[in-house]
C-alpha positions, 0 to 999 in steps of 0.5 A: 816172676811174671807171667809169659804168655805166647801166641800159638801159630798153626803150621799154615794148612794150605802148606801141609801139602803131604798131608792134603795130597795124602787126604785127597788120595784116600778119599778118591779110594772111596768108593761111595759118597757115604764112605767119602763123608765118613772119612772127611768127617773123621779127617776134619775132627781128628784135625780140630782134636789136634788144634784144640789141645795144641792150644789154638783157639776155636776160630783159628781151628776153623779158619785153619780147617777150611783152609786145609779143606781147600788144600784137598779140594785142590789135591782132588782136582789135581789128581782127577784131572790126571786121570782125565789127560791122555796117558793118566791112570784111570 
């Protein structure tokens, strides 16, 4: 028989929405630059964990890292700017 091989495809990160949403949260919670680095750190490597041992490769780990990366970026800017309109939470 021969052999199949597949490619693996990450669910795309600029559409794990919940997640950034939920990332970008916990992250504004912190209260120190220090904390927030911690939390990022943990954040991305616990993503790299999960890419490599489904199979991706370390490229597409990256490419999908930074793009999860600028899913946040938007969620924090998101958040931030509700906080700064009239009526937003401070």
């Amino acid at each position: 028989m021969a052999e199949r091989t597949a490619e693996i495809i990450a669910f795309p990160q600029d559409r794990n929405i919940g997640k950034a949403r939920h990332v970008a949260s916990v992250f504004l919670k912190r209260v120190s630059d220090r904390d927030r680095q911690s939390y990022w750190r943990r954040v991305v490597q616990s993503l790299r964990d999960q890419f490599l041992r489904n199979g991706l490769d370390e490229q597409e780990t990256n490419r999908q890292i930074d793009i999860f990366r600028s899913a946040v970026q938007s969620e924090v800017y998101r958040i931030e700017g509700k906080r700064n309109q009239p009526g937003g939470t401070a």
